[in-house]
C-alpha positions, 0 to 999 in steps of 0.5 A: 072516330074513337081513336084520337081520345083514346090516344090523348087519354093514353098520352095524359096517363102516361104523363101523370104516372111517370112519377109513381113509376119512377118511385116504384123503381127506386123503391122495388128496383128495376126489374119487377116494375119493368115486368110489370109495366111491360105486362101493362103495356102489352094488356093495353096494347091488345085492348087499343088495337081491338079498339082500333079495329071496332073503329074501322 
C-alpha cells in the first residue's frame, strides 16, 4: 500500500522544514508564512487523499 511511505515521507519533511519556517516567520512575520503554509497544507492534503483513494 502506498500510503504508509507517503506518510513517512510527510512526517521526515515536516521535520526537516520546521526550521526554515521558523526562520521565515521571524523574517516575514506570522501572517504571510501562516497563509502560505496553510494554502501548502491545503494543496497536499488534496493531493494525499487522491493518493489514498487511488490506493483503495
Amino acid at each position: 500500500m502506498a500510503v504508509r511511505p507517503t506518510t513517512m515521507v510527510s512526517g521526515v519533511l515536516w521535520m526537516l522544514m520546521a526550521r526554515p519556517w521558523g526562520t521565515a516567520s521571524h523574517r516575514l512575520g506570522r501572517r504571510p508564512v501562516l497563509l502560505t503554509g496553510l494554502a501548502g497544507f491545503a494543496c497536499a492534503y488534496l493531493l494525499f487523499s487522491d493518493l489514498v483513494h487511488l490506493a483503495l
